[in-house]
N, C-alpha and C positions, 0 to 999 in steps of 0.2 A: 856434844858431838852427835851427830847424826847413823842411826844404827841400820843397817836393814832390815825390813820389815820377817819377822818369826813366819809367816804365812807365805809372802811371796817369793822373797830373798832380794826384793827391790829397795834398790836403796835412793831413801826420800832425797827429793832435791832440797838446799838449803841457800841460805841466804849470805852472801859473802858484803861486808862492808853496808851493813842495814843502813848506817846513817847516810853516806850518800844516794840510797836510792831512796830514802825517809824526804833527802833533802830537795830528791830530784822533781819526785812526787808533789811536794807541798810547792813547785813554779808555776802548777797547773791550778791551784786553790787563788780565789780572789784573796784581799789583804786580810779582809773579816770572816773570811768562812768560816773561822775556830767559834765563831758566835754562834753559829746553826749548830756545828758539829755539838759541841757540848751541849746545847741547849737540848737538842735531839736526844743525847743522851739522857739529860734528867727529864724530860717528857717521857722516855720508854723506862724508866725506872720507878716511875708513878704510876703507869700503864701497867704494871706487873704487879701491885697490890690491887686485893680484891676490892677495895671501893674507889679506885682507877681516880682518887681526888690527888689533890694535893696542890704545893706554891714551889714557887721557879723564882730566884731573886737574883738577879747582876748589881753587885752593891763592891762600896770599897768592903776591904778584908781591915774592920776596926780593930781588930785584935795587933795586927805589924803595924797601923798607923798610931796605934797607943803607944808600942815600946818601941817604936824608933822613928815617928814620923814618915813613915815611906806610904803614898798611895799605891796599893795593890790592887788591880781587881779581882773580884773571887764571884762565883755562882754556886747558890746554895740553894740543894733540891730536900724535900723530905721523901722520895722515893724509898725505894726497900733499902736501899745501904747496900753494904759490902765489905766482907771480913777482911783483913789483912791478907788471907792467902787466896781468898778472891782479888783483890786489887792486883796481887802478882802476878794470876792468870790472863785478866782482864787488860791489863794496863800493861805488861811487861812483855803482852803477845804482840805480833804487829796484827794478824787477822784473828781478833779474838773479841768476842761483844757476848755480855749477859743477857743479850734478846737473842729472836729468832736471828740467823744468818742465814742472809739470801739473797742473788743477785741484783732482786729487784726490790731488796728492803736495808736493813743495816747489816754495814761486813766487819765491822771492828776496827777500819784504819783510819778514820774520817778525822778525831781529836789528835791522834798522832803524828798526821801528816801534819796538817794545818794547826793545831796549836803549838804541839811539842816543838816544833823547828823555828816556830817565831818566841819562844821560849826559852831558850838553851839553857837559862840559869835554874829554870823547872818550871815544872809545875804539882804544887806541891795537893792532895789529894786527903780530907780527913775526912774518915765515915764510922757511921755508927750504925751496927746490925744487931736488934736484939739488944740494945741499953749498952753495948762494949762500943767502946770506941778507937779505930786504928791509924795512920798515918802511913803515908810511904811518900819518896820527894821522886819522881821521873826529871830524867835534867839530860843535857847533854854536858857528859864528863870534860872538861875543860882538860884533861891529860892526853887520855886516850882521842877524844874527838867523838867516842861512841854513844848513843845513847842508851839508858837503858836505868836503873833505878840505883839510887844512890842508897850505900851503904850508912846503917845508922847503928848508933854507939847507945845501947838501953839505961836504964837508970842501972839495970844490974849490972853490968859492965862485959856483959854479952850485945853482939852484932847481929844485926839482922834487914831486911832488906824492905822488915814492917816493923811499926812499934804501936803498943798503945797505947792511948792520948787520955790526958785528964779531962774528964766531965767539965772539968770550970771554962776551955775555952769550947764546946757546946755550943753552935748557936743555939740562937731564941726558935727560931721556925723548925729545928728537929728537936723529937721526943726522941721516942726509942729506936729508929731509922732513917738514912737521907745523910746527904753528902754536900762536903764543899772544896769545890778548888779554886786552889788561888795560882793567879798566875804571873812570876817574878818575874817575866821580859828577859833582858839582854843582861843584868846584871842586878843583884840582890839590891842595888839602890834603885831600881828602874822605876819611874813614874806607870803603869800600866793601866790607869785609869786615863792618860794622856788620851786623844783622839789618834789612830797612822796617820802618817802624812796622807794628803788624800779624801780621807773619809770623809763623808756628806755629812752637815751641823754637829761640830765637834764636842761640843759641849750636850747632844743628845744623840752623839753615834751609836752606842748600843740600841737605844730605844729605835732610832730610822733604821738599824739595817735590819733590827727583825721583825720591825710593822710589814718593811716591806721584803723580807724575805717568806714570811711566810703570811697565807691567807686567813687561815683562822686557829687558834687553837684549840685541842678535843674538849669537850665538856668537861666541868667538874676541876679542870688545870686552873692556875693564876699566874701570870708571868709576866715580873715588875723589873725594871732595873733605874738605876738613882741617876740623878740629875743635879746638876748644882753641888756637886760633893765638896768643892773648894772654899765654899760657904759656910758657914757656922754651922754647926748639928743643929742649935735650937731657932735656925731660919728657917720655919717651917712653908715658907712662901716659898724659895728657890732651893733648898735641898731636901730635893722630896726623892721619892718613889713612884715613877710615874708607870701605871697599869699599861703594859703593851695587849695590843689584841688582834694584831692580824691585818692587812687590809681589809677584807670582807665588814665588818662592825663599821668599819669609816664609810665606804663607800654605800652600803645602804643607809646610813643615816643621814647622809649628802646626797644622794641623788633624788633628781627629780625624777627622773622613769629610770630603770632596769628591765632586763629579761633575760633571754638565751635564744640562741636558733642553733640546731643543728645539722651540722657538715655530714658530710660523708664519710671523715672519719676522725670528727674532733665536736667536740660542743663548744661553742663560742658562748662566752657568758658578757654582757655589756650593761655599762650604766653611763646614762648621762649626770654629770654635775652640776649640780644648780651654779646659776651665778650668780659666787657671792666672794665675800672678801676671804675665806678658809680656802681657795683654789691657790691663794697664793702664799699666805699666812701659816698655815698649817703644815708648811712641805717642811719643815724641820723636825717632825718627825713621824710622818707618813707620806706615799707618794701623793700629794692632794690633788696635782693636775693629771691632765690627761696621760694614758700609757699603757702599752703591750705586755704582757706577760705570756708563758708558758704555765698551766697548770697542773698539779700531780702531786696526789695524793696530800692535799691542803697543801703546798710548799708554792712556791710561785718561782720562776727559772726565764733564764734569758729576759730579765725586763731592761724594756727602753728606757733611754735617761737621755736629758739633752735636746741637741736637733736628731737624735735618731727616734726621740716618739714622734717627730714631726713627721718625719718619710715613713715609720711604719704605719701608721695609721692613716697616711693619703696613699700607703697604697693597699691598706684594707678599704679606700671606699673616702672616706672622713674626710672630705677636699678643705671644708669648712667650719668651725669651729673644735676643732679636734682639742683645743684644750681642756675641754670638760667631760671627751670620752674615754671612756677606759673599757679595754679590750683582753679578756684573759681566755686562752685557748685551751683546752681541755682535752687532750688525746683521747679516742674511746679505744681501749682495751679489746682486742677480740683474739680468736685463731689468724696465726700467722703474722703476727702484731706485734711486736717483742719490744716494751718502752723499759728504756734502763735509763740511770743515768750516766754519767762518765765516772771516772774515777773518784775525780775530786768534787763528784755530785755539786758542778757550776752551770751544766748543759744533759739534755734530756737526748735521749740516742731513738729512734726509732729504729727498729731492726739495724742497729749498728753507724745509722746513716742521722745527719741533723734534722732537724724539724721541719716538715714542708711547707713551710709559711708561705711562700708564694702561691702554692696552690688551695691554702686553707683561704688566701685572699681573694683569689678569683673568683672561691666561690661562694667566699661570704659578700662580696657586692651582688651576688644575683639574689641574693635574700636579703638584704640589707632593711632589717626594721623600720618601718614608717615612723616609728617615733626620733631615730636617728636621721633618716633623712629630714622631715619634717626642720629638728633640729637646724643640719647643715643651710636646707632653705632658707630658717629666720639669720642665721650667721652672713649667709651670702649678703643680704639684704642689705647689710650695714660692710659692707665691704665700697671702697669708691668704684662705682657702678661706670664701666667704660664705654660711650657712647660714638669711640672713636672707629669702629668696624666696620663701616661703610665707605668713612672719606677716606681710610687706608687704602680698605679692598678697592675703591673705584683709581687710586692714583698706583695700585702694584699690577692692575689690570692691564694697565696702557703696557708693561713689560716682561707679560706674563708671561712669554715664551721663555725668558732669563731664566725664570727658575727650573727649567726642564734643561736639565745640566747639557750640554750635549758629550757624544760618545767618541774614542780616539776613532779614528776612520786609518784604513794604512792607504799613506799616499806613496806613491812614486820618488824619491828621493829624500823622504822624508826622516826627520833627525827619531822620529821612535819608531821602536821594533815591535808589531804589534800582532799576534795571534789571533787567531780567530773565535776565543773564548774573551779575550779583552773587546773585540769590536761588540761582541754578544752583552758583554758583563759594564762596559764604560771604565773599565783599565785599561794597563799599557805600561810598559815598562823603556827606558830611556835605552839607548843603546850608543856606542862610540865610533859604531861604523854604522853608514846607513844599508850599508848593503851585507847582511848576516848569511855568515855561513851555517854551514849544516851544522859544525862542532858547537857552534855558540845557540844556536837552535836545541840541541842533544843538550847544552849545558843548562838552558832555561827551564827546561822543562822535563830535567830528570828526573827520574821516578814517578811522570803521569803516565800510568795504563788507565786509558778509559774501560770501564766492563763494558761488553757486548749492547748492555742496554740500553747504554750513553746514545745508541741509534734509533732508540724509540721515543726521546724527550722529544715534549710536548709543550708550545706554547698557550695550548687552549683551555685549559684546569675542564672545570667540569661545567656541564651544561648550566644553567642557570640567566636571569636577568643583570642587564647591565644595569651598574652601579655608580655611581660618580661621586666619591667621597671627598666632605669637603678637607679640605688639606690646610685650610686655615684655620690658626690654635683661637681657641677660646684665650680671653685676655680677662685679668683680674689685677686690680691694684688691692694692694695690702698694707697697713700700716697698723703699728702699734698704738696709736692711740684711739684706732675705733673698733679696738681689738680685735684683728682680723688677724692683725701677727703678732706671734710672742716674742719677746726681747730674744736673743741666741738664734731665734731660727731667720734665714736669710739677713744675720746682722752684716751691715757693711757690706752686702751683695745687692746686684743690680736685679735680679728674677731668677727663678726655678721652672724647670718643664718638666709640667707633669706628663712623663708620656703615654701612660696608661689611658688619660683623658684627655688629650692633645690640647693640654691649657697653660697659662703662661700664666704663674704668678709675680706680679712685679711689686716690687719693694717701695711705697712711695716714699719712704722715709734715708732711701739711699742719698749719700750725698752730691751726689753728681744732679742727681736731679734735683735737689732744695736749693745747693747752689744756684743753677741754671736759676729756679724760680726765685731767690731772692736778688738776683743779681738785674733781674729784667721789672719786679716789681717795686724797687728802689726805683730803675728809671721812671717809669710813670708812676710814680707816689701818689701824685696830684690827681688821677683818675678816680675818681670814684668806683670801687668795687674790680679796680685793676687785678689784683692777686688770684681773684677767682677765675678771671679767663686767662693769665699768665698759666695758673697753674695747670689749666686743660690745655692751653697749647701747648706748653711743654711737654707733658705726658703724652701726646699725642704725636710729638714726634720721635720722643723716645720709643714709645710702644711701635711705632714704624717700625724702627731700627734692629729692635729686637722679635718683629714680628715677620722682617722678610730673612734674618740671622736663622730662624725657628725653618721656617719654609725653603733654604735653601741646602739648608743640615737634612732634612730629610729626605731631599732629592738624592741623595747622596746613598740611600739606604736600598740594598741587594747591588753595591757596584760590587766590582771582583778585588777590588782593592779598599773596599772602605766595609770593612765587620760592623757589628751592629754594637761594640763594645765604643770603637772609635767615633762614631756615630755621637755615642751619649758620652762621651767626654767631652764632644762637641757643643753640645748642651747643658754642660754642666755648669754650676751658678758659677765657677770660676772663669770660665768661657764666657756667657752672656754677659756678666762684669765688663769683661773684656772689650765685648762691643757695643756698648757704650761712654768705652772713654775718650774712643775722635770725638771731639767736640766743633771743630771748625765749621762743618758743611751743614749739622744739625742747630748752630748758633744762626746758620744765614737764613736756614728755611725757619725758625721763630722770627727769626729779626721782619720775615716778608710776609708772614700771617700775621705779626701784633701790627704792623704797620695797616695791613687793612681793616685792621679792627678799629685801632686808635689813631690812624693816621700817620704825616713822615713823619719817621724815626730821628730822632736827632739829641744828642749829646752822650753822655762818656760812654753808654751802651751800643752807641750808631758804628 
């Protein structure tokens, strides 16, 4: 019960139905964060002995797979240990940690949200302080619903909420101090060495999610977890113990160059990856290819997986071979700077707000390493080189005025009702009568008060020379086999626009377009070297298609009715997909370029 305080007479606030907000808490933890949390813990429990060494192991718990067959996993530190009636304090508090506690270090709830709640059956906790060894079981009470430490029956036939443990079950890796917990899942049968649904290489998820949860670990640590456990013990080939180390150890012993540059208010740390066969081999249990992180304090946060290292990295810059950079961002710390992380320590908070990536990107392209660009230059090179930008531009020429959208105008009888901010802006709004009254005018445009100011807008911006930018997209074809693209990224899409670089990357591996070519290089089989001009006219009409799609989306941008969100939905790979699937008009214009090349067209493609 909660007393008030002898000094103020304030009575402390307290916690009602802990386990629902234990359980509300732990929706916000990824499936594996119980892996850091703990692991965290036995790092800062070996950090508190004076020679700051010691070993970190995620192995099955042999001791319950001997007397009953059941895979458990357990993690066992030789850190300081911890008495019985420390475990109570520690473990039976919700904000209670044997380190320092501090907003922006450990607060004590990190194992209990995230392991205890994907545990309800326990997790059971043996440690040894001082050659004594104690036990206590944390579970969620299957009566009550509550969590909190299960009651235990002593040899003497006294209760208690700790007991002491015989020396014989001891691991091997503690002497006289350091800890193990094992952890029982959903039910005292539970497989817990199983992979979650979900997790990346299941048969080495503990080892990939903490290569790549964290970058390195402190000096003097070792931190192993087993592999292959469903294998024999004396298989010493597949059930091992495999040394985790951090990303950092991987990627400087794979990269060809590394460095850093630093932001305004971040250090960007970068390496390129050689290329070799471990960019694709190795990701089972470290990130091998290219990828984004957030950095702090050794931990690595918000990293890219997927097609999202693809987009964060073209829009740090990386247009072209981005599968072998890797980009980790490093907040600098200063006054007025406040880097926390969230609760469930999944995402890094700047003064309370997310991470300003987009602004750490802008202006890490204006410094962008010569050895990176260098890079993307040799990548571009082997991309299929599009030589098609001339005969476009000269036949989009003849129509050029089409793409300067025009604006509603108000006519005299006319079916839209058009303001004088739409004629300004290229809106306009439909109306049912042509001739609008004042009410329906008051209803359009309720609640605009312009400010006084509204009367000094200016169409002239500031002095300066005129400009004439070109407004047609740089065009790249990409294709997985001359590795320009990776398998996932633009799969089964027709092209991406980059808008930051007004460039068109197109997919040449899409099927709209192999089809079209194998369908027209069947017909002239008999040509000699047919396939290779099939395959540039084809491309060449398609890249039209999507190249006046690109330039007439963008005419479209600062109208009063087209936001700049609508804009790039319009260009999104699911859009430009989109228009490339009329095939009719684009079949006639190959049909009348192969014909001048190879002469008339004639049988089942004519």
């Amino acid at each position: 019960m909660t007393t008030p305080s002898a000094r103020s007479g304030t009575l402390p606030i307290s916690v009602a139905h802990i386990g629902f907000m234990l359980e509300r808490m732990a929706k916000d933890c990824s499936e594996l964060q119980f892996l850091r949390e703990l692991t965290q813990n036995s790092l800062e429990s070996i950090l508190r002995l004076p020679a700051q060494t010691g070993q970190i192991v995620w192995d099955v718990d042999w001791t319950t797979y001997d007397l009953d067959g059941t895979y458990k996993l357990s993690i066992t530190d030789n850190g300081d240990g911890m008495t019985g009636d420390d475990m109570i304090q520690y473990i039976n508090q919700l904000s209670s940690s044997g380190g320092i506690q501090a907003h922006n270090a450990n607060y004590g709830v990190g194992a209990k949200i995230a392991a205890a709640t994907r545990n309800p059956a326990g997790l059971v906790y043996l440690s040894w302080k001082e050659g004594t060894g104690s036990m206590i079981h944390f579970w969620r009470d299957p009566q009550s619903g509550e969590y909190g430490l299960q009651q235990l029956r002593r040899p003497d036939d006294t209760y208690g909420h700790w007991a002491h443990i015989d020396d014989a079950i001891k691991p091997d890796l503690i002497a006289d101090h350091g800890t193990r917990v094992i952890l029982y899942g959903a039910a005292p049968d539970s497989n817990t060495m199983t992979a979650p649904p979900g997790a990346q290489s299941p048969s080495r998820w503990v080892t990939k999610y903490l290569n790549t949860r964290y970058f390195r670990f402190p000096d003097g640590i070792t931190v192993k977890a087993r592999e292959g456990w469903d294998f024999d013990r004396s298989d010493k080939d597949r059930n091992i113990l495999r040394t985790i180390t951090g990303q950092k150890k991987y990627l400087d012993e794979h990269a060809a160059s590394s460095g850093n540059v630093k932001l305004t208010t971040a250090r960007v740390y970068w390496w390129i990856l050689r290329s070799e066969s471990a960019l694709t081999q190795n990701s089972g249990f470290v990130a091998s290819q290219g990828h984004c992180a957030a950095l702090w304090k050794n931990e690595l946060y918000e990293m890219t997986t997927g097609r999202a290292n693809t987009a964060a990295l073209q829009n740090f810059g990386v247009i072209f071979g981005y599968q072998q950079v890797v980009l980790y961002v490093e907040p600098i710390e200063a006054p007025g700077l406040e880097l926390l992380t969230n609760t469930a320590r999944t995402n890094l908070l700047l003064n309370g707000n997310p991470l300003p990536w987009a602004d750490w990107q802008d202006e890490f392209r204006k410094v962008m390493p010569k050895e990176i660009t260098e890079h993307m230059e040799a990548a571009a090179a082997a991309s299929q080189a599009s030589d098609h930008k001339d005969s476009i531009k000269d036949r989009l020429k003849q129509i050029e005025d089409l793409f300067k959208l025009s604006r509603y105008r108000p006519t005299k009888g006319g079916s839209l009702s058009v303001s004088g901010e739409s004629q300004a802006a290229g809106g306009g709004t439909r109306s049912s009568n042509s001739k609008s009254s004042g009410a329906s005018q008051a209803g359009e445009n309720a609640g605009v008060v312009p400010s006084v100011y509204s009367l000094f807008l200016t169409a002239n911006g500031v002095p300066g020379s005129e400009v004439k930018p070109d407004a047609f997209p740089r065009t790249v074809w990409v294709s997985v086999s001359l590795g320009t693209r990776l398998p996932g990224d633009l799969e089964d899409r027709a092209a991406k626009y980059l808008e930051r670089d007004n460039m068109l990357q197109i997919n040449a591996d899409f099927r709209v377009f192999t089809d079209m070519i194998r369908r027209w290089s069947e017909h002239f089989s008999a040509v000699p070297g047919a396939q290779a001009v099939v395959t540039e006219v084809v491309h060449e009409w398609f890249e039209q298609s999507l190249v006046e799609a690109v330039l007439s989306s963008n005419a479209l941008r600062n109208a009063q009715h087209w936001s700049i969100e609508s804009v790039r939905q319009m260009l999104s790979e699911e859009s430009l997909t989109a228009v490339v699937l009329p095939r009719w008009h684009i079949e006639q214009s190959i049909k009348r370029a192969l014909g001048s090349k190879f002469g008339a067209i004639k049988g089942k493609a004519a």
